[in-house]
C-alpha positions as CSV (number, residue, x, y, z in Angstrom):
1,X,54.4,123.4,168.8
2,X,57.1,120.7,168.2
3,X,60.3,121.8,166.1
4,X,63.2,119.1,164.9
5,X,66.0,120.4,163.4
6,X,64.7,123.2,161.6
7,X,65.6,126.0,163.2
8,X,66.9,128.6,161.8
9,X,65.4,126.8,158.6
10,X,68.0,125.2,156.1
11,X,67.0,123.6,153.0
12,X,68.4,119.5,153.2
13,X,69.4,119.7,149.2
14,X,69.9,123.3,148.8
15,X,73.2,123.7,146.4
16,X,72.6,127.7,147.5
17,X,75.5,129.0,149.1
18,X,74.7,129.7,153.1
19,X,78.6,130.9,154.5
20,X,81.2,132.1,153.0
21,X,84.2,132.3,154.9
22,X,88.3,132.0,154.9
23,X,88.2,128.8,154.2
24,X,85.8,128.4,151.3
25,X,82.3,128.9,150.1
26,X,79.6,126.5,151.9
27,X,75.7,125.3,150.3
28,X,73.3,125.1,152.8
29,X,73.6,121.0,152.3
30,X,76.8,121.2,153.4
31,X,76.3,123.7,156.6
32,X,73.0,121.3,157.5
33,X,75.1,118.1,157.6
34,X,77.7,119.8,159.9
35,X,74.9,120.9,162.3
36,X,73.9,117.3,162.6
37,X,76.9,115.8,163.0
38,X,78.1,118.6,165.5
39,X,74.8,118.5,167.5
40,X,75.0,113.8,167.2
41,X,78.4,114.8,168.7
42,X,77.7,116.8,171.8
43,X,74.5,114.4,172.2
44,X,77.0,111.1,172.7
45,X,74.7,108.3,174.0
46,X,72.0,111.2,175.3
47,X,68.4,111.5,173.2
48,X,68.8,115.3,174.6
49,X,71.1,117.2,176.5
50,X,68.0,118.9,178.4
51,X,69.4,122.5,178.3
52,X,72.8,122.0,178.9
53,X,74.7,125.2,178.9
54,X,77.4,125.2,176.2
55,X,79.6,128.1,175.9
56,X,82.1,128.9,172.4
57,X,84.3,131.1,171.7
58,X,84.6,130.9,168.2
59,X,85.3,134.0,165.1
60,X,83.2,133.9,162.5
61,X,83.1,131.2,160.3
62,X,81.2,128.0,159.4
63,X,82.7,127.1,162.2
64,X,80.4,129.6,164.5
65,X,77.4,128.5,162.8
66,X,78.2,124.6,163.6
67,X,78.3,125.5,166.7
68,X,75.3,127.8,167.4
69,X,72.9,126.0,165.8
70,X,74.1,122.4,166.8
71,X,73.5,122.9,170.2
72,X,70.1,123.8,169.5
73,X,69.4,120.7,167.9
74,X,70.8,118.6,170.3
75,X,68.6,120.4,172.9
76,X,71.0,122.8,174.4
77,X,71.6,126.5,175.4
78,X,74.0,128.1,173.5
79,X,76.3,130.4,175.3
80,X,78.4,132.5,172.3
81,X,81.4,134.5,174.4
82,X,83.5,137.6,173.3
83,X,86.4,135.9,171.7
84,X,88.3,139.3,172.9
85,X,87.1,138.6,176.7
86,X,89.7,139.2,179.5
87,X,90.0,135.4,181.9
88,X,88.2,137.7,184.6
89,X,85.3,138.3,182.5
90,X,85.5,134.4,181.0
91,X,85.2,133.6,184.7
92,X,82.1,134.8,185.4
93,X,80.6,134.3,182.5
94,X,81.8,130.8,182.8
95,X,80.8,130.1,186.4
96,X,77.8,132.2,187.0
97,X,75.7,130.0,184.6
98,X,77.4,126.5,185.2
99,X,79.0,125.9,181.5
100,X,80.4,122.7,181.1
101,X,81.3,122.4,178.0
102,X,83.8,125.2,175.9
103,X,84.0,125.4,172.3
104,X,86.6,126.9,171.1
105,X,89.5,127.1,168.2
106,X,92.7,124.9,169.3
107,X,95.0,127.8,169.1
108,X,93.2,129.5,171.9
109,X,93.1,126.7,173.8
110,X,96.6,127.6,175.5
111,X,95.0,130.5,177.6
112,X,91.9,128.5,178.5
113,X,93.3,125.6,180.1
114,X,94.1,126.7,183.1
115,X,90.2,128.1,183.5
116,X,88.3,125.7,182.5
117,X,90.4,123.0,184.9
118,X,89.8,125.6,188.0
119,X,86.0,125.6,186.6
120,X,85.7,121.5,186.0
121,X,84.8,122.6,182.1
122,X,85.6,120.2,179.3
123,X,87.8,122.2,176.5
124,X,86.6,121.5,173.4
125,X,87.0,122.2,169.7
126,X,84.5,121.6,166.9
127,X,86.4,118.8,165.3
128,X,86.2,117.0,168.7
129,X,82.8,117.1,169.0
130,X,81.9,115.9,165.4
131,X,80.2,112.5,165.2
132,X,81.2,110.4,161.9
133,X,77.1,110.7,161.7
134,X,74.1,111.6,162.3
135,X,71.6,110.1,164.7
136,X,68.0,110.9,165.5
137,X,67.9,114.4,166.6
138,X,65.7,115.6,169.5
139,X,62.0,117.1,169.2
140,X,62.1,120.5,170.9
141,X,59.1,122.8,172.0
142,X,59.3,125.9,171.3
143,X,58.9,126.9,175.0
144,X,62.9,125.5,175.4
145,X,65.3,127.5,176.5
146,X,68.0,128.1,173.5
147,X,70.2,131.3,174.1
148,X,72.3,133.1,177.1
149,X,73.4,136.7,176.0
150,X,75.4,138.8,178.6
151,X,74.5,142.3,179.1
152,X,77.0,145.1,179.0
153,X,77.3,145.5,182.9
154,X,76.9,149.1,182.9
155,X,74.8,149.1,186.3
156,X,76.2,145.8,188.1
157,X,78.2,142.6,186.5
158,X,76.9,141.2,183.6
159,X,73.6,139.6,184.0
160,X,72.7,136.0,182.0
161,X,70.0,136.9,179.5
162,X,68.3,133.7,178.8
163,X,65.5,133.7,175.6
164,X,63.7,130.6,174.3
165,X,63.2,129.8,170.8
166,X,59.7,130.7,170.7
167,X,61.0,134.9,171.2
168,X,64.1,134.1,169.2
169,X,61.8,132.7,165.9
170,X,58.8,135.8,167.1
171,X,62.5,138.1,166.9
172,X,63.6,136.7,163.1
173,X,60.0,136.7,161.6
174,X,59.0,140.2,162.0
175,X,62.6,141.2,160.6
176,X,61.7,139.4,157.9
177,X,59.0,140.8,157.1
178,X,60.3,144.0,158.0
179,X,63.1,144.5,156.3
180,X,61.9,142.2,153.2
181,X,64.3,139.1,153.5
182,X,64.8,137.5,150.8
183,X,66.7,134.4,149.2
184,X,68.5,136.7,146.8
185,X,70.4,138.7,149.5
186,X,74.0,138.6,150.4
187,X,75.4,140.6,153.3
188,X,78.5,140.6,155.0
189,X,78.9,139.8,159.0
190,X,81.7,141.6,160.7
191,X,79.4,142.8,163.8
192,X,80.7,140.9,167.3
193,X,78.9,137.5,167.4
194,X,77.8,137.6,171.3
195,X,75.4,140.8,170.6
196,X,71.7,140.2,169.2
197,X,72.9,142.7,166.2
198,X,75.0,140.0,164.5
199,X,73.6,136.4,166.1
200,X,69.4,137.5,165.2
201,X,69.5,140.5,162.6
202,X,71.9,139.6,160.1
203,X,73.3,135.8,160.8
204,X,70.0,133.9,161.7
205,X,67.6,136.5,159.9
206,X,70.0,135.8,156.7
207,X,69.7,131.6,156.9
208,X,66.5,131.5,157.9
209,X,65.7,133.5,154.3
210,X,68.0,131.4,152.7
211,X,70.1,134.6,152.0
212,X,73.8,134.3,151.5
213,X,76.4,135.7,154.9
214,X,80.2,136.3,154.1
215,X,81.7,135.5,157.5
216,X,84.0,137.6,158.2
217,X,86.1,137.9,162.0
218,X,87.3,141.3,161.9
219,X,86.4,144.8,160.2
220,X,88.5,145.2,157.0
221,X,87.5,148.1,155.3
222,X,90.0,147.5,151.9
223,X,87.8,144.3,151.3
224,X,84.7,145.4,151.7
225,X,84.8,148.4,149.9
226,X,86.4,146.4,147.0
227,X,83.6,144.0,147.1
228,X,80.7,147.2,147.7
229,X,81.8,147.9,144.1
230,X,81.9,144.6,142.4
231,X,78.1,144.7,143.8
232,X,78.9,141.7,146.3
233,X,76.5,142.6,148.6
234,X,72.7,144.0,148.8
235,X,72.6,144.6,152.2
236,X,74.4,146.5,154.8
237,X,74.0,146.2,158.6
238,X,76.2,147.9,161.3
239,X,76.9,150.2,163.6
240,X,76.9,154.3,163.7
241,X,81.5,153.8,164.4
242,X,81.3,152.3,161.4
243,X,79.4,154.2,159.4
244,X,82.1,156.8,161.0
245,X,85.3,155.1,159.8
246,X,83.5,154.1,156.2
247,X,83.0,158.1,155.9
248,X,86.5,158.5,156.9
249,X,87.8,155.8,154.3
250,X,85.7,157.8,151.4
251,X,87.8,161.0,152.6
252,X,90.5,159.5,152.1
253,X,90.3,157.9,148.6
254,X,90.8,159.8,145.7
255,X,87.8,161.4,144.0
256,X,87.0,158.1,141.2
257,X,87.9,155.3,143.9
258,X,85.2,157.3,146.6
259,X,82.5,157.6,144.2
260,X,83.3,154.1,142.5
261,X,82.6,153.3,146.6
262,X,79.7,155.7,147.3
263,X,78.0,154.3,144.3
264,X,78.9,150.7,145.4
265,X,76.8,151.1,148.8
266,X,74.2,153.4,146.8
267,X,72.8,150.2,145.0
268,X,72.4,148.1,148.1
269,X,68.8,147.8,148.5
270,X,69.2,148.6,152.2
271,X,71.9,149.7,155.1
272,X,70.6,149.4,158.8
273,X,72.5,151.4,161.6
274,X,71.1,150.0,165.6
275,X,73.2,149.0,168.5
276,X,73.5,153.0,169.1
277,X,72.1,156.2,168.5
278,X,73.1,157.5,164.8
279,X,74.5,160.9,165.1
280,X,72.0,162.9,162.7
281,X,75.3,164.7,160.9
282,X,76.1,161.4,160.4
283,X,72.8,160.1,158.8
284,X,73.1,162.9,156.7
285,X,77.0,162.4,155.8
286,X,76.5,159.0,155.1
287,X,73.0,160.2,152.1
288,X,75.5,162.5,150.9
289,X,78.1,160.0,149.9
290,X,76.1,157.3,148.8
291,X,72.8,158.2,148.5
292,X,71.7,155.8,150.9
293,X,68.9,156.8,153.5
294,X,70.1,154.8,156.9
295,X,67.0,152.7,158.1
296,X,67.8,153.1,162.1
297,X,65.8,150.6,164.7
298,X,66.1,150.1,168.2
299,X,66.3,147.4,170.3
300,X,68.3,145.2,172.9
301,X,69.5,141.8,174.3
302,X,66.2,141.0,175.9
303,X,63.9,141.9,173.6
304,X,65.6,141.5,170.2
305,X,64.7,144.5,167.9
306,X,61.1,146.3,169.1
307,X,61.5,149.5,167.0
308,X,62.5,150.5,163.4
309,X,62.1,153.0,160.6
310,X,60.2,152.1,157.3
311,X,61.4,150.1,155.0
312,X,59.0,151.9,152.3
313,X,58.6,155.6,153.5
314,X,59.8,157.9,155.6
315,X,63.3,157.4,157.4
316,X,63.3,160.1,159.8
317,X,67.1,161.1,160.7
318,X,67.4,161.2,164.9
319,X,64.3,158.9,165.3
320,X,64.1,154.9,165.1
321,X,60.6,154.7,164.0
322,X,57.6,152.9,164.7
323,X,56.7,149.7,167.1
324,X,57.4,146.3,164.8
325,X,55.0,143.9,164.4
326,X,53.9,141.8,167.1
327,X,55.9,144.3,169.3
328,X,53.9,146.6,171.6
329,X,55.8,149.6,173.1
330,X,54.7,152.5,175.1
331,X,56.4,155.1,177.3
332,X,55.5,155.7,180.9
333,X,56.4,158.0,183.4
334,X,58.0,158.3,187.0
335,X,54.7,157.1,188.3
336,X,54.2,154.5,186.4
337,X,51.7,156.1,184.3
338,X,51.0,155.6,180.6
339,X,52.4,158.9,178.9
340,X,50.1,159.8,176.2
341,X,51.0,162.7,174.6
342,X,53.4,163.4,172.6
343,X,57.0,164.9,173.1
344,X,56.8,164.4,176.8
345,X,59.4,162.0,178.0
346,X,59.0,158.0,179.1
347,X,60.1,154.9,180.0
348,X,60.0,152.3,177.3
349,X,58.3,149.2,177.7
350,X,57.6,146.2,175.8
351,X,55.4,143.7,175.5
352,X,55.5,140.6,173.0
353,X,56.5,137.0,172.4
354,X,60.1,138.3,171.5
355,X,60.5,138.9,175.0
356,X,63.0,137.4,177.2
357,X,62.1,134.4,179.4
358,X,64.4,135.5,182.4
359,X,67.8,136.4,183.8
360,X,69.9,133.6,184.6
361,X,69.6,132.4,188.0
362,X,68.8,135.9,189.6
363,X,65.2,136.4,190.1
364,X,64.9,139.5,191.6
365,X,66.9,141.3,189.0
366,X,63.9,139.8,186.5
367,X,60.9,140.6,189.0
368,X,62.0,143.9,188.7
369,X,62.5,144.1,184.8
370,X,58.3,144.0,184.4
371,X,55.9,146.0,185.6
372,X,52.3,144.6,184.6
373,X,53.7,142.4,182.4
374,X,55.6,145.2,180.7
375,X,59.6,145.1,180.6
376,X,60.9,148.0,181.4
377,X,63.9,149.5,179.0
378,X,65.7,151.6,181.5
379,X,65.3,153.5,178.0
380,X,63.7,157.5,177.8
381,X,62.3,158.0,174.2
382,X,59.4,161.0,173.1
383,X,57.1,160.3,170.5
384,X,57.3,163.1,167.6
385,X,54.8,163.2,164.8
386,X,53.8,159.1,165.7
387,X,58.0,158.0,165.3
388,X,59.9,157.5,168.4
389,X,63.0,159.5,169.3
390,X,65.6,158.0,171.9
391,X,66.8,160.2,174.5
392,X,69.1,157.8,176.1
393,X,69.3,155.8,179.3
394,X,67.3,156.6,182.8
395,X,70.7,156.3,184.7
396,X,73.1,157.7,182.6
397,X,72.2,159.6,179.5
398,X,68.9,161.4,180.9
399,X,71.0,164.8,183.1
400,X,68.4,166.5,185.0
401,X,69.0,169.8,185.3
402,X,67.0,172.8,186.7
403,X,63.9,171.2,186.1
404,X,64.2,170.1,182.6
405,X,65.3,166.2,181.5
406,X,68.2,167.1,178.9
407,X,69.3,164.2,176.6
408,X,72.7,163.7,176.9
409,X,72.8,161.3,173.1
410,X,71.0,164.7,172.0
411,X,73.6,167.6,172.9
412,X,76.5,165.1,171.8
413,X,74.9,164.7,168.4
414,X,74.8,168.7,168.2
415,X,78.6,168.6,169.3
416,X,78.9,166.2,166.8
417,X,78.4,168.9,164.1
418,X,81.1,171.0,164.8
419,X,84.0,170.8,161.9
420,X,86.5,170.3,164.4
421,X,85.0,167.8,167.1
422,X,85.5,164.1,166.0
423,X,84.5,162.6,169.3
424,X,82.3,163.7,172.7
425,X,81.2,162.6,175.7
426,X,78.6,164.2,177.3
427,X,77.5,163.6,181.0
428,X,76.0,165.3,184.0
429,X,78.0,166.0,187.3
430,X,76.1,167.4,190.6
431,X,75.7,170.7,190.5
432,X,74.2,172.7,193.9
433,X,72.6,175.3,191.6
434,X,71.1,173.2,189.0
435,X,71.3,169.9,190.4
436,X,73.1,168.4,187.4
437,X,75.5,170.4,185.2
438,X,76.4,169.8,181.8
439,X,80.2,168.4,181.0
440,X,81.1,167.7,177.5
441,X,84.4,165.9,177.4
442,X,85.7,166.5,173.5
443,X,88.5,164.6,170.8
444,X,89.5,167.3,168.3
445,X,90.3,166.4,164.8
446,X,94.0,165.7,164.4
447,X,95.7,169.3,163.7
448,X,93.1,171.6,164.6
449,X,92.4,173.8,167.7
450,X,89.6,174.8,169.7
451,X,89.1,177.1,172.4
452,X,86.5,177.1,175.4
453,X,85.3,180.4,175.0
454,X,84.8,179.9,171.3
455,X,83.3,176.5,171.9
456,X,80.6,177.8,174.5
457,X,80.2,180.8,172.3
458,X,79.3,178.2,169.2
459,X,77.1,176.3,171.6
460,X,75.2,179.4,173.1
461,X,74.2,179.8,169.0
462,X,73.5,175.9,168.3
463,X,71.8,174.7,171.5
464,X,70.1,178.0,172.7
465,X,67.0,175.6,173.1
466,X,67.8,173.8,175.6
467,X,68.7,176.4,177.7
468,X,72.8,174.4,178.4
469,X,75.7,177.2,177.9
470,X,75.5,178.9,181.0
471,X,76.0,175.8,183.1
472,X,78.3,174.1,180.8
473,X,81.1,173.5,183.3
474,X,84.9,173.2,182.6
475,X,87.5,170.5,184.0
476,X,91.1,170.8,184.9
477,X,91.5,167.2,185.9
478,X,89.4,164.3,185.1
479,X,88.3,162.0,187.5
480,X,89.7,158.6,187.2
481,X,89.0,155.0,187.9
482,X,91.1,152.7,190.0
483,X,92.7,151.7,186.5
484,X,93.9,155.2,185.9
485,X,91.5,155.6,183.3
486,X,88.4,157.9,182.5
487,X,85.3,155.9,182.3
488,X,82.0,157.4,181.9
489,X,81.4,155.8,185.8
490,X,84.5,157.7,187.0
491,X,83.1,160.8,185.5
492,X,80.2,160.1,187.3
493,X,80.9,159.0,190.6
């Protein structure tokens, strides 16, 4: 199937408003004739720039969207950076994938010179790049190459996760349908614009809807709350930190200006928490205050979104639902076998056409994401009562100890509950008795106090199940990093 600039769709005479950002409020006319003349500009003299990697560092903004979407109708891969990246990181990221191009404002220009000259990049910003007009644009199958996304690193450096158009589109339909899109909605976009949470979910599921995005380059509470209560927006998407600080801001309103806030949020027709586990107190903190039920999903860079909670029915608080549509998960164990029945741990894999197509230039690292045409998650869920329940990561959440797999995302959520714990860490540390050993590393709420004893007492009543106080293990010193600092791979290794 051929597509010519039409993707994400965008109406050519549509007086709707697409973006609003710092600058202004922008129709979808307006935001299409950009595109073009941003994608005739990086084209030049070129019918296609044959998947050309083109990396940007640019906030949110119309200025983002230009950008993204222009280079996927001139025929290139668009390579959308952490505007907060250290030059170390930009290096790699830079180099690893052969960029050539860099988008980015002029004012940041300064502390990318010297980079892109050692890399033989061209440093660009979006007014350079504009053509006066618009040229034929390429056709482009939907088998093409369009995105590079960098994973977090946690196991090695960042790897290139490169997804054609064919997964991205598979990606925003079922969402769509999902989460019932529609051309009424308006939602706000302060989630990081390299992550698939902000780029597929809410920025390309919103334009392809026609929906309406406020652009918006940092988190300002103030401003959104004030525009939660004028009824500015219908949906909510972001993530379980937050969901934290909103809770946080309520607490600290007085009693008319929180409810006035609570009740803002309340008439949204949906709020989404993903990119990590929801702490259940939190689910339920978050109901309390605004009545809202938090629709939680699951998913990641090479796969888009695979699993969410209903839209109509039940939300289940600690789960992230069912498979999506044209998604097919299931769990298997150590062995590679299909794990049937339910509440026994497994591996998460996926099948689907919103799969990945491969990680940039490193094909054993991609051989050995699938197994019989499955991709495997590195991710450890249970099925309860048909709705799937993550228990975190194979290699660093999952602590095995004396013969049962403990969930470390679990016990912190339990943590979680106690009046005077704000933040925890849990992990597992070798342990000659029970192989791994428990370690909670806890933030207390400003101006309270907490000691061990009564804390292991308070976790002998809460978490008797899973069989953790005696081997919860204290530390006089943390390990550190080479940086001085405590890193959940310092506590680890």
């Amino acid at each position: 199937m051929m597509i010519q600039n039409a993707f994400p769709k965008i109406a050519q005479n549509n007086k709707k408003i697409a973006i609003v950002d710092s600058t202004g409020a922008h129709t979808y006319h307006r935001v299409d004739a950009r595109i073009n003349l941003f994608a005739a500009g990086i084209l030049g003299n070129k019918r296609d720039i044959q998947e050309e990697r083109v990396a940007f560092l640019i906030p949110a903004s119309q200025d983002y969207v230009t950008v993204l979407i222009g280079i996927w109708r001139a025929g290139g891969i668009a390579v959308p950076l952490n505007i907060a990246s250290a030059e170390d990181e930009l290096h790699h990221y830079l180099s690893s994938i052969g960029v050539t191009r860099l988008i980015a404002n002029y004012e940041d220009h300064g502390k990318l010179y010297r980079l892109c000259g050692e890399l033989g990049i061209q440093l660009l910003t979006v007014d350079d790049v504009l053509a006066e007009r618009c040229n034929e644009l390429p056709s482009l199958c939907q088998e093409r190459s369009a995105l590079i996304l960098f994973t977090s690193g946690t196991t090695s450096k960042p790897k290139g996760v490169l997804t054609t158009h064919k997964a991205i589109r598979a990606q925003i339909l079922t969402l769509l349908d999902a989460w019932r899109w529609s051309v009424e909605d308006v939602i706000p976009l302060f989630l990081p614009l390299h992550h698939v949470h902000g780029i597929i979910n809410v920025l390309c599921c919103a334009l392809w809807s026609g929906a309406t995005v406020h652009m918006m380059p940092k988190l300002d509470l103030e401003n959104i709350c004030s525009k939660v209560i004028s009824d500015t927006f219908s949906l909510f998407m972001a993530v379980p930190t937050i969901y934290v600080k909103l809770i946080e801001h309520l607490e600290n309103q007085n009693i008319d200006l929180a409810q006035a806030i609570g009740d803002g949020f309340g008439r949204m027709r949906l709020n989404v928490s993903g990119s990590a586990a929801c702490p259940v107190n939190v689910f339920n903190q978050w109901k309390g205050k605004t009545g809202q039920i938090l629709l939680e999903r699951y998913g990641m860079t090479e796969v888009g979104m695979a699993i969410s909670n209903c839209y109509v029915g039940e939300r289940r608080a600690g789960f992230v639902g069912q498979a999506l549509p044209g998604v097919t998960v299931g769990l298997f164990d150590e062995n590679d076998m299909p794990v049937t029945a339910e509440k026994i741990p497994g591996e998460i894999r996926m099948k689907g056409d919103n799969l990945f197509k491969e990680y940039w230039n490193n094909p054993k690292a991609t051989q050995e994401a699938f197994k019989d045409g499955w991709f495997c998650s590195g991710d450890i869920a249970v099925i309860e009562d048909g709705y799937f329940r993550i228990m975190g990561r194979s290699s660093i959440d999952i602590i095995k100890s004396g013969g049962y797999k403990l969930s470390a995302l679990e016990i912190e959520g339990v943590l979680l509950t106690h009046e005077n714990i704000v933040e925890v860490a849990v992990i597992g540390l070798p342990d000659d008795t029970w192989g791994e050993v428990v370690v909670a590393c806890v933030c207390l709420r400003a101006g309270t106090q907490l000691e061990y004893v009564d804390l292991k007492n308070w976790c002998i009543d809460k978490m008797s199940s899973y069989k953790i106080p005696k081997r919860i293990k204290v530390l006089d010193s943390l390990p550190r990093n080479a940086m001085g600092k405590v890193t959940k791979s310092s506590l680890k290794g």
